[in-house]
N, C-alpha and C positions, 0 to 999 in steps of 0.2 A: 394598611400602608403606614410605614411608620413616621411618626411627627418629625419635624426637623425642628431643633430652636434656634431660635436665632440670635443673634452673636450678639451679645450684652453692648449696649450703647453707654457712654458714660452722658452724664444730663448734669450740666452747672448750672442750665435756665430755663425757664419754662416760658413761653409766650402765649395768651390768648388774646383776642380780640378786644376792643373795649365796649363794654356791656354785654360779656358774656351768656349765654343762654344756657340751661339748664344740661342738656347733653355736653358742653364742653366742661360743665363743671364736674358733671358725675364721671365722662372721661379721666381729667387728671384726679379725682379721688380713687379712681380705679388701679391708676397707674402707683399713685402713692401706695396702696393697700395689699396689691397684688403682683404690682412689676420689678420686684426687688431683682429677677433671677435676669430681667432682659430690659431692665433701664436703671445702670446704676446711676448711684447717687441723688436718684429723684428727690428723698424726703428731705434732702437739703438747700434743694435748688431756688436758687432766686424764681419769682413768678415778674412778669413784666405784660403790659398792655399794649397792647399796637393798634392803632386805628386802619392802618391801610399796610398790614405787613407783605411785602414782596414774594410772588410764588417762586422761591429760588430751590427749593424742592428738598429731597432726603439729603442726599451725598451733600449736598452744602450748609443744612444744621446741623448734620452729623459731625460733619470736621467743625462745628465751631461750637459745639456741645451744648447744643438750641432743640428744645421739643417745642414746635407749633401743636395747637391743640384746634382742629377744622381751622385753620388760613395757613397761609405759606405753601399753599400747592405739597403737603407732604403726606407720609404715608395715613395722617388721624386728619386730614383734609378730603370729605365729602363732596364740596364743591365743584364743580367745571371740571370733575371727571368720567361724568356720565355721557348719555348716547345727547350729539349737537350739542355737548359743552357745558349739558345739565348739570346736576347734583345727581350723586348717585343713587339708584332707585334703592328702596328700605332701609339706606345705610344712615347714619350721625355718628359726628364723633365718637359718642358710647360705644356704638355698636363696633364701630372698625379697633376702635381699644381692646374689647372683649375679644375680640377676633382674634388678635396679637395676643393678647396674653391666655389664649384657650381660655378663656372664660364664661365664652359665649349661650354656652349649657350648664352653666354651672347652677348652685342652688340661687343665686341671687340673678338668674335669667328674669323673673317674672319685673324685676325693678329695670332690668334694662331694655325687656319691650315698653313698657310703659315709659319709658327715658324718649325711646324712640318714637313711639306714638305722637306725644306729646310735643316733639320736634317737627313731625310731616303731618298731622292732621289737624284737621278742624273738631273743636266740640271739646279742647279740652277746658277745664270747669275752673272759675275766677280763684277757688281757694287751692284750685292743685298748683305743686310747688314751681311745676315751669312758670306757669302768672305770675305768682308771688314775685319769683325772679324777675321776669321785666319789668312788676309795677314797680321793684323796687329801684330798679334802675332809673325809673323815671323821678320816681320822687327824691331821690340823694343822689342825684348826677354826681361822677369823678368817687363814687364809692364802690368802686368794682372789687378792692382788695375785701370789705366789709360784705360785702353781699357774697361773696365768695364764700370765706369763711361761713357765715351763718348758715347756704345754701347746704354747704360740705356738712355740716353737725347734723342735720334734717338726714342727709343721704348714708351718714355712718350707723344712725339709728335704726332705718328702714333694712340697711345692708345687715345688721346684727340680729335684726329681730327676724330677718328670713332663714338666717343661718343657724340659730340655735331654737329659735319657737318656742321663748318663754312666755310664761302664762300673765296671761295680763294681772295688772294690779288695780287689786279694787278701789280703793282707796285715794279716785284719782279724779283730776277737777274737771269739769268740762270746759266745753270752748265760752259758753255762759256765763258761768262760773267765774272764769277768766277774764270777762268782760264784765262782768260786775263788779269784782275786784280792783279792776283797774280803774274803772268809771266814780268808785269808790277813794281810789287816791288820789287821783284828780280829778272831780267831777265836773270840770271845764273843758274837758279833755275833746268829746265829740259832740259839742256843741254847739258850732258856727253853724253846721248844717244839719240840720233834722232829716232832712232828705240823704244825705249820705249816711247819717247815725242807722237810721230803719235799713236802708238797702246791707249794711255790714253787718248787722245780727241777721237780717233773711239768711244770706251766706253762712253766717255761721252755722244755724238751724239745720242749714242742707248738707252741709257739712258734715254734721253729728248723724245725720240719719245716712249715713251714708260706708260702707266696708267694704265696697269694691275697686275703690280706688287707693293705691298703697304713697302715695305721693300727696294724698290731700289732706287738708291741715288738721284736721279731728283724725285721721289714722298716726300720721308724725309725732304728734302729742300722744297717744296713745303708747308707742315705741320709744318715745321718751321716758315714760314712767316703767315699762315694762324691763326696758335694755339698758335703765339708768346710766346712757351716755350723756343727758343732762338730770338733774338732779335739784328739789326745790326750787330757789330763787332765781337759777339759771332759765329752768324750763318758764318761767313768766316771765323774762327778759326774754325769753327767742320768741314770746306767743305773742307779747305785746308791741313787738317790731312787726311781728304781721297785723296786728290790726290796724296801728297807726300805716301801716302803706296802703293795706285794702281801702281804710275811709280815707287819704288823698286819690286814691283812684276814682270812688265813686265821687268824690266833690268833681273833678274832671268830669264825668259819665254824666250828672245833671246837670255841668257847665254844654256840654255837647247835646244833650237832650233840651235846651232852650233858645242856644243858636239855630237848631232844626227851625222852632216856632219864629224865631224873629222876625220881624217885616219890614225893619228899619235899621237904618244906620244911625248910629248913635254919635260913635265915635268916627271922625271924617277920616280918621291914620284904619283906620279897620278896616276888615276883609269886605269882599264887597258881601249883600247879603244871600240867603240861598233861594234859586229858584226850582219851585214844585210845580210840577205839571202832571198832569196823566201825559201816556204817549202809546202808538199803536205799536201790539208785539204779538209775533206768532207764536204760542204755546203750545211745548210737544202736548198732542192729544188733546187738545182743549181748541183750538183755534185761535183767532184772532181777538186778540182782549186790551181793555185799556188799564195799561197798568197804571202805578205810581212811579213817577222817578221825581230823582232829588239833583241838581248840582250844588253842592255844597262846599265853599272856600273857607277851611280851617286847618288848625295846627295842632287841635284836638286829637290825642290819640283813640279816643273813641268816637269819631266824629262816622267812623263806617256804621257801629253797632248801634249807636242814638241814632241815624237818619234812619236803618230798619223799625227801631222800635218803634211799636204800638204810641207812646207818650213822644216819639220826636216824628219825623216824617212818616213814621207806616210805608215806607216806598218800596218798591220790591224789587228797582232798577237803582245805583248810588253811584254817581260820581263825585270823586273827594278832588279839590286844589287845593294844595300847602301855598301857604307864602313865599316859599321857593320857585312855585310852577311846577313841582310835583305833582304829579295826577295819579290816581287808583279809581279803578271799576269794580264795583261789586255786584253778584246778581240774584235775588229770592231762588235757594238749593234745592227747592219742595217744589217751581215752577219748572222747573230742568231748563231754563234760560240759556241759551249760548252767549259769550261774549266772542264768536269766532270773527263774526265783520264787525265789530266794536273795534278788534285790536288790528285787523288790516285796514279800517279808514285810521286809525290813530298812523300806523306805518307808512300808510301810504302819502298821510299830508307830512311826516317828518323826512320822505325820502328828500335828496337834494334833487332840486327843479330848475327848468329851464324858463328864463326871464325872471323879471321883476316883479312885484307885487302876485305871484304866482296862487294865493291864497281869494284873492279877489279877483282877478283878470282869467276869462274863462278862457284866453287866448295863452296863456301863458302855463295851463297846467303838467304839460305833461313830464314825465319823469325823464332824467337823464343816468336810472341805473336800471338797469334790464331786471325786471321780477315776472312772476304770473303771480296772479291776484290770490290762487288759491295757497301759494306758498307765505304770503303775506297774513295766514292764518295760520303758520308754524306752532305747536306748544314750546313754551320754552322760548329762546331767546332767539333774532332774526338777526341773520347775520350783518344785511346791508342799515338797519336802525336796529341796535339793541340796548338801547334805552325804554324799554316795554315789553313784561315780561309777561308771559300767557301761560296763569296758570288753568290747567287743563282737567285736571284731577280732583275730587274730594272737593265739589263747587270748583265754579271756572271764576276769574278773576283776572284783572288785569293790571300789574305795579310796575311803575317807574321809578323804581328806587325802591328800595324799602329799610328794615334793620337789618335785615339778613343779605341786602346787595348795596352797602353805602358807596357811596362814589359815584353813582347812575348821576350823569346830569339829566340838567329837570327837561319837560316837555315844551315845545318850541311853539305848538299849539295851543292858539291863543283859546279863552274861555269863552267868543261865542260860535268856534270853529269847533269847541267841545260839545256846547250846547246842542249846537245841528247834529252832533254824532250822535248825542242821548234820545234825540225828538226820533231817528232815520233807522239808526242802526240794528233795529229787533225787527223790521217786518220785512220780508223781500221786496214790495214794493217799492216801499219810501226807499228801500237799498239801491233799488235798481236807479231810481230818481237820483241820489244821489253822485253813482258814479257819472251815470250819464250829465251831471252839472259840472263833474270834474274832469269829463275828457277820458273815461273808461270805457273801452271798449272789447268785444269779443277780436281774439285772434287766434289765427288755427296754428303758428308755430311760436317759439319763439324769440325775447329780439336776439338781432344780429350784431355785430361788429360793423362798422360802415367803412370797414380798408382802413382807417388810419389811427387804430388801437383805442377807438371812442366805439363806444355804444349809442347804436341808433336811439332817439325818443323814440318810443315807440306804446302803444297802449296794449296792457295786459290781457291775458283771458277771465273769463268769469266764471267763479263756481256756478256747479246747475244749480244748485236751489236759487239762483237771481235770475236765471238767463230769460225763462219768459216774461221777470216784472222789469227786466232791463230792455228788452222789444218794445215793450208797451209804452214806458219812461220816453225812449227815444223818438217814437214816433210822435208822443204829445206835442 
């Protein structure tokens, strides 16, 4: 079949999100490097950030000579074009870039499944360059142009060295090396925290022993000296911005790893403190077990990975609240945990309800929007609350907002309406008890219209795995 191309776009602007992620970056370096024949003008074009850019789609940044790079609803926009409103399944920016410019199979494919990986899954490693990316984000807020740039020098190196397969140079420092050097010209430098000093040379170590990953910071360095796109003093300016953001990360990570322990409040303006419990949960193939869970109220960005760890909560169940009222659910991936009635009681207390105090009055619960209980376990976003996002895939999980969805308002359920969810929501039992407190019950169709364009209150059906610990519930 023969290719069609498609009609050269003229580009004055470029827009990405702000705090861009690693596939949007290697998207527009792609566009720079490769798209001269179907996006003029790009290597000139202004770049600009948008926090909440409008999905006004192709034909309208077409005519106003605007590239969104994933937001604006356009054609390099992933997002809310998949099946229910999702993100599209395997794709990222990168990848729909490459798509457009046939690049997809090209020699430099191997960089942009790993773009993509990197983007949709779990597991990737603190020193690969999408981390880097965020941590840096975090620690130089309002440096999105800076992190840019840097990220792009890393991904033109990676892009050269697949392309021609020079031979490595021997003669070249390690990530050690590097850090000796540096700790040598300032030896003030990572010294507030011993505990973050030792966790950034672990990293680096793992790093060094490591060649299967084309994105992580000992192979980058590597392709630095080989493809001399940095050169001497440059390549220790771009090595020593990553270690200065890695040890701000790990001071975060053992700042998150001691709020897990805390028992007290210190400060009276502070979050309140975390509660640790065991709680009863059905485990595929295992049975009924008491696990760990944690509810934990922080603004830590690692506040999920320290309540896991061995050194913060060891919990294998993790609910997060920001100071927003934001909430995330996490659950132990090696237990095959569901969070499926985790995120239908979260739905079902945010549906709009009929009466007053409808959270405490057992009189007052029932819903005034027509669902079944089993749809209220949707992956992916529910149409009647989509403020809780059920991720389904690659560990299940549950966000209210996140980087990759800003604008979610926060959760309307209050922290010990959370609590009851964390103690109930893993064993059919305690499930069945639950709804049955909140006015759930079996029904064989579903609701009606009541003649005057309102939907009947009406109470939902139940999945089968509750339905005989919800008989027994009710009859107590």
């Amino acid at each position: 079949m023969k290719t069609v191309t498609p009609t050269p776009i003229q580009i004055d602007e470029e827009v990405i999100h702000v705090d861009p992620h690693l596939d949007e970056i290697e998207a527009r370096r792609e566009v720079h490097k490769y798209g001269g024949k179907h996006l003029s003008g790009n290597k000139n074009s202004r770049l600009r950030f948008s926090r909440d850019l409008p999905a006004l789609g192709d034909d309208h940044f077409d005519n106003e000579k605007i590239l969104p790079y994933g937001c604006g609803g356009g054609r390099f926009d992933e997002h809310n074009k998949g099946q229910d409103g999702g993100r599209l399944p395997d794709q990222c920016c990168t990848t729909l870039v490459a798509e457009y410019l046939g690049i997809r199979s090209s020699v430099i494919k191997p960089l942009i499944d790993e773009v993509l990986f990197c983007d949709q899954r779990s597991g990737v490693l603190d020193t690969q360059l999408a981390s880097l990316v965020k941590v840096a984000h975090r620690s130089l807020p309002g440096s999105n142009q800076k992190v840019v740039n840097w990220a792009s020098t890393a991904l033109d190196a990676v892009d050269r060295q697949l392309t021609y397969k020079y031979e490595s140079v021997a003669s070249q420092s390690s990530l050690l090396q590097f850090l000796e050097a540096l700790e040598k010209h300032d030896p003030t430098r990572y010294g507030s925290d011993p505990r973050a000093r030792k966790s950034l040379e672990t990293k680096l170590r793992r790093s060094m022993g490591r060649t299967d990953k084309l994105t992580d910071l000992a192979n980058i360095v590597r392709c630095f000296y080989s493809t001399a796109v940095l050169e001497g003093a440059d390549i220790t300016e771009w090595v020593w911005f990553a270690f200065d953001r890695i040890f701000d990360d790990q001071i975060l990570f053992w700042q998150a790893i001691d709020d897990c322990q805390s028992k007290d409040k210190i400060d009276p303006e502070a979050l309140p403190r975390p509660v640790r419990e065991y709680v009863e949960a059905l485990v595929d193939n295992r049975g009924t077990m008491d696990l760990r869970m944690i509810l934990l109220h922080s603004d830590n960005p690692h506040a999920a990975s320290a309540a896991r760890h061995e050194k913060g909560a060891g919990a294998e169940i993790v609910f997060i609240r920001k100071s927003t009222g934001h909430i995330a659910v996490f659950v132990n991936q090696n237990l095959r945990l569901t969070v499926s009635n985790v995120v239908r009681m979260l739905r079902f207390l945010e549906l709009p309800k009929r009466g007053e105090d409808w959270q405490t009055d057992p009189r007052n619960r029932q819903s005034t929007v027509a669902f079944e209980w089993a749809e209220l376990g949707k992956p992916g976003d529910f149409s009647n609350s989509n403020i809780h996002y059920f991720k389904a895939q690659d560990g299940e999980s549950v966000l209210n907002g996140s980087a990759t969805r800003p604008g979610i308002l926060p959760s309307e359920v209050c922290s010990e309406a959370l609590l009851e969810i964390a103690r109930t929501g893993f064993h059919p039992r305690s499930i069945g008890r639950w709804m049955a407190e909140h006015g759930i019950q079996r029904s064989e169709r579903r609701p009606e219209n009541d003649g005057n364009g309102q939907i009947k209150p009406v109470n939902p059906s139940v999945s089968k795995e509750v339905e005989t610990a919800l008989d027994k519930a009710v009859a107590q």
